[in-house]
C-alpha positions as a printed Julia matrix, in Angstrom:
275×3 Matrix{Float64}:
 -65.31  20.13  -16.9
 -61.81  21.15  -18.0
 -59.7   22.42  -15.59
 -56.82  24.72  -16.82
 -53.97  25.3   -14.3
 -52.16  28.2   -14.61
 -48.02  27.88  -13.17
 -46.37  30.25  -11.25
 -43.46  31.84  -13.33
 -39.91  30.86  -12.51
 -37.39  33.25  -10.96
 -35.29  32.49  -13.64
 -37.66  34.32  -16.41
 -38.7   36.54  -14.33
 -35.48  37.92  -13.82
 -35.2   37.96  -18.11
 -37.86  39.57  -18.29
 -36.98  42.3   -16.06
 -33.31  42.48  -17.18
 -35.35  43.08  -21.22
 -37.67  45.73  -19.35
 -34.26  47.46  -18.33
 -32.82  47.24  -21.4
 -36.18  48.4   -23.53
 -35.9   51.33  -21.41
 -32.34  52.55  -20.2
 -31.55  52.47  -24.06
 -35.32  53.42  -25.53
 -34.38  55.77  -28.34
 -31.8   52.84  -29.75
 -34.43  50.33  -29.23
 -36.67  52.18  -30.71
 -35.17  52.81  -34.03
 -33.58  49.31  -33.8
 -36.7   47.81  -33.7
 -38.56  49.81  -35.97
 -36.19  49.41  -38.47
 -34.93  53.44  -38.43
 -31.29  53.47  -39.3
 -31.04  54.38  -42.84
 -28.79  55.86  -45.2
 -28.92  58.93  -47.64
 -30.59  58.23  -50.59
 -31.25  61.97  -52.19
 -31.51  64.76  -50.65
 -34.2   67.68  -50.17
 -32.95  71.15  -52.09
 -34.02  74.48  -53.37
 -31.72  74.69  -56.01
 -31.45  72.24  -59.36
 -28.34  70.62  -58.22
 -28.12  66.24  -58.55
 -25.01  64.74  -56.77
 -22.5   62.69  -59.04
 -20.77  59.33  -57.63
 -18.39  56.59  -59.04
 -17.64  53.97  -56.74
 -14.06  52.42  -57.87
 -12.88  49.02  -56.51
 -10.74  47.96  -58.95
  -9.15  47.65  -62.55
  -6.9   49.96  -64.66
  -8.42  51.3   -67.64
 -11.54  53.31  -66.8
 -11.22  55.42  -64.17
  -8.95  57.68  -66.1
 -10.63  58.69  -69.05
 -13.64  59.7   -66.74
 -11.11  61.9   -65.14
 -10.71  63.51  -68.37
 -14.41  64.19  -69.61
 -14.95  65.7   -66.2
 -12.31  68.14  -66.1
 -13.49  68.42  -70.33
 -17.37  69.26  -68.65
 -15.69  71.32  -65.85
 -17.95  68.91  -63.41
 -16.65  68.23  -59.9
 -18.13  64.36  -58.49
 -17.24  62.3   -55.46
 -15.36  59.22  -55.7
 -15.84  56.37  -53.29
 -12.65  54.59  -53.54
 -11.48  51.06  -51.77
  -8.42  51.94  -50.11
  -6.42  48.82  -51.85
  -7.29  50.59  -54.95
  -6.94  53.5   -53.8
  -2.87  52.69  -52.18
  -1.87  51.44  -55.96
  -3.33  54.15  -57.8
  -2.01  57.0   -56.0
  -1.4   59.62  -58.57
  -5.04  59.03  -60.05
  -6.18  59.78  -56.58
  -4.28  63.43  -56.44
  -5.54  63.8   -59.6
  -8.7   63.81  -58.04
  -7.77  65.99  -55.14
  -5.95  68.8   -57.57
  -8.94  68.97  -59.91
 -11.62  69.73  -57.16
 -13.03  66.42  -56.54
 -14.4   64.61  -53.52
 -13.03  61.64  -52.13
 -15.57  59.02  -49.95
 -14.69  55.82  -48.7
 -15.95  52.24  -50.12
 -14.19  50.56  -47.82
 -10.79  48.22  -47.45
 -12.18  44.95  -48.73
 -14.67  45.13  -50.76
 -17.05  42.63  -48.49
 -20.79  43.2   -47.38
 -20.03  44.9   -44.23
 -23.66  43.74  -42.5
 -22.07  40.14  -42.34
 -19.67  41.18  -39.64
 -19.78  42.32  -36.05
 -19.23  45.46  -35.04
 -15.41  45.54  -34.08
 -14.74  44.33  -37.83
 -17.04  47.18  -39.01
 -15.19  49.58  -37.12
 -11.44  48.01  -38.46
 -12.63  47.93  -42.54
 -13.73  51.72  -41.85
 -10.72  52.76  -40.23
  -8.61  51.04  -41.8
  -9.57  52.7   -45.26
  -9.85  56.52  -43.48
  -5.78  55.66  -42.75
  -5.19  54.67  -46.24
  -7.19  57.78  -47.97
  -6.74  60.07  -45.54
  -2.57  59.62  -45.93
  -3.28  59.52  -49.95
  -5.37  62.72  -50.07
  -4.59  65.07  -47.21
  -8.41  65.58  -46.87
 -10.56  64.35  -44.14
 -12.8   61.62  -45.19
 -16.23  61.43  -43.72
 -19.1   59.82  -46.18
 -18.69  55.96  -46.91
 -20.54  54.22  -49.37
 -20.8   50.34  -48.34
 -19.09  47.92  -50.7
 -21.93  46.44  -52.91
 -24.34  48.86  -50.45
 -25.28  46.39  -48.03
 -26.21  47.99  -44.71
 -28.17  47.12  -41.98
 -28.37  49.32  -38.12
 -25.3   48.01  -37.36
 -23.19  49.13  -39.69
 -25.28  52.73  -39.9
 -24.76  52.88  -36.49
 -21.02  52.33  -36.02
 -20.41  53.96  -39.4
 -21.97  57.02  -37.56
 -20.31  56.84  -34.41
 -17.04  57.22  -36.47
 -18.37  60.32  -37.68
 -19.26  59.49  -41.24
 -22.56  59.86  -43.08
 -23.19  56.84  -45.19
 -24.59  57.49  -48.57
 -26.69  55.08  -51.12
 -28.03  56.79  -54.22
 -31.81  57.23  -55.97
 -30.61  57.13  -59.88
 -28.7   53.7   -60.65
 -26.88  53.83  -64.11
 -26.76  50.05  -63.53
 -23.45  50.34  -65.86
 -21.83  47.85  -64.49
 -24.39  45.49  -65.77
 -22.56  46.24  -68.97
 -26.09  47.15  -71.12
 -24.83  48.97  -73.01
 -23.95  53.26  -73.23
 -27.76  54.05  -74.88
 -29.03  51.94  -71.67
 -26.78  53.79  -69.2
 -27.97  57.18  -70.4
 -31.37  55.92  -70.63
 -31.23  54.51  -67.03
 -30.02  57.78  -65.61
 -32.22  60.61  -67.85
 -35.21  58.63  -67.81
 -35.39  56.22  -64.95
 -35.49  52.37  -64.71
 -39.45  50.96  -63.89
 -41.72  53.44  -62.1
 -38.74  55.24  -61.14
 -38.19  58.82  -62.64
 -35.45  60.02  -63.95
 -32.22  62.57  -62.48
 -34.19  65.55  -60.81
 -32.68  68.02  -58.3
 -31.71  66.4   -54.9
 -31.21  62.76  -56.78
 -27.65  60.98  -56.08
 -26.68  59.1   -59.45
 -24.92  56.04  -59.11
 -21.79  55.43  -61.49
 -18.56  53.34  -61.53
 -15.23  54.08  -62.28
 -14.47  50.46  -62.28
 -13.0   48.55  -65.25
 -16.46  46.34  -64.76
 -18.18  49.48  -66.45
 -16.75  50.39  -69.41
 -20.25  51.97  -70.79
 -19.65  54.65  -68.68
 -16.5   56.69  -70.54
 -19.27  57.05  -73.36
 -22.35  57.16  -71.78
 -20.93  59.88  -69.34
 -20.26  62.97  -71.76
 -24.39  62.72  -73.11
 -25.59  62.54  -69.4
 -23.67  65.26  -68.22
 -24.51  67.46  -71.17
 -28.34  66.77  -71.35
 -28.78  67.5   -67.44
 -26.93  70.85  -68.19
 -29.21  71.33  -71.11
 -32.02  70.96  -68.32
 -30.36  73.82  -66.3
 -29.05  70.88  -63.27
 -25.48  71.27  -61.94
 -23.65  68.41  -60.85
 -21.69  68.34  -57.58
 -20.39  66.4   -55.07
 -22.22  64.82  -52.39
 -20.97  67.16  -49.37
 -22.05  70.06  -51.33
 -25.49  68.76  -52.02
 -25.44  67.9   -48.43
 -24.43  71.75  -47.34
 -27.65  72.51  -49.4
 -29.87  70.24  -48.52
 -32.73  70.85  -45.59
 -32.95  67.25  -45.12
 -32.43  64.1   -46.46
 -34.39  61.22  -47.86
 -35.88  58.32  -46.29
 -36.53  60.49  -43.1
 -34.65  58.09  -41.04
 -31.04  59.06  -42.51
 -31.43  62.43  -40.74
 -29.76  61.43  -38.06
 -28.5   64.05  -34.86
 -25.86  65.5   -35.23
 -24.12  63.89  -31.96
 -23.36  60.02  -33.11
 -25.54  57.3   -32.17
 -23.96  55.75  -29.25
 -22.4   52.28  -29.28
 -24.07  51.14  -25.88
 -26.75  49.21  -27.94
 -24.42  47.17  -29.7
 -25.85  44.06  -28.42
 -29.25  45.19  -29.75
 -27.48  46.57  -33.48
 -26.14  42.82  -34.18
 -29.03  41.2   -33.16
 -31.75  43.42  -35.64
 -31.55  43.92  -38.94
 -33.27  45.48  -41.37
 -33.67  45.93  -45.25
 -32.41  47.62  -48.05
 -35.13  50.13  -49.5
């Protein structure tokens, strides 16, 4: 006959356990969507109206972000540019520009590093430490951040949230900074990459202003002017925000009061994945 012996638990993991229980339940609502994966950004957004957001993310380089000034304010189109604040600090009178001829201005950071490979406290500095820079450059409050590269995890929703901004991804990639060419850029965007669709009404297209994407200056004027020719308007992200009744995947529609920071220990612990 086998005999099987059960052992009393120690006080020591008893005590862990409880301390967990504690935790699991002081701070449930974090826990919850930590554990469940729940923290996400804004992909598109839900809308009545046939309006697409525009975006051009701009790290570096000299030569591009300028003419795209110019075939915007040629299609009378307003966008919102997430700008590095490095790039942002030497190219001053571009960003003005941007101000003076209606345009949005988001943050993509101060370095241009993956901010879900640092702890909280660092999160908090490169997000700050951009608002400063943009904030002095612009006169405008800046509130929506797209990450560098777009690497997120709760963490960095979280905090990025707690600072009061709204972090925003995008559901049409141009993927022009692959460099495949204009025809592929405007193919990417009108018609969709895989078994994704093309631009429709609450999408958030994905361009860059960087000198990496020089497709873009000529692939820009046919997108614009075929979306118009399907009766869209493009805006900026906070207006398709003011329209929208809610935002896509469900978990970006987050309260309006910021997630508090008591779960820290819990955000840089978790992860979860890019959708």
């Amino acid at each position: 006959m086998r005999i099987i012996i059960f052992k009393r638990p120690s006080w020591r993991n008893i005590i862990l356990w409880g301390v967990l229980l504690f935790v699991l339940i002081a701070y449930r609502e974090n826990a919850t969507s930590v554990f469940s994966g729940k923290l996400k950004p804004i992909y598109s957004a839900t809308v009545t109206t046939p309006t697409i957001g525009l975006t051009f993310d701009i790290s570096w380089g000299e030569k591009t972000a300028e003419p795209i000034l110019d075939i915007l304010k040629h299609e009378d189109i307003r966008a919102t540019f997430f700008l590095s604040s490095p790039w942002a600090d030497k190219h001053q009178n571009l960003v003005q520009r941007m101000v003076l001829e209606g345009h949005e201005i988001g943050s993509h950071g101060n370095r241009h590093i993956d901010l879900n490979t640092l702890g909280v406290m660092e999160i908090e500095n490169e997000i700050t430490t951009s608002q400063q820079v943009l904030e002095r450059i612009t006169g405008r409050s800046v509130r929506l951040i797209r990450t560098p590269n777009g690497a997120y995890n709760n963490k960095v929703i979280a905090t990025a949230h707690k600072l009061g901004y709204r972090v925003i991804q995008w559901s049409v990639d141009s993927l022009d900074w692959k460099r495949p060419g204009p025809s592929a850029v405007i193919n990417n965007v009108l018609n969709g990459i895989g078994s994704r669709s093309g631009a429709k009404a609450g999408d958030i297209i994905l361009f860059h202003a960087s000198d990496s994407a020089p497709d873009t200056i000529e692939a820009l004027p046919t997108v614009i002017q075929r979306l118009k020719g399907k009766g869209y308007s493009l805006i900026p992200i906070g207006q398709l925000l003011d329209q929208a009744s809610s935002t896509w995947p469900p978990e970006s529609n987050l309260k309006e009061e910021p997630i508090s920071a008591t779960s820290n220990l819990q955000l840089s612990i978790f992860n979860d994945n890019r959708i």
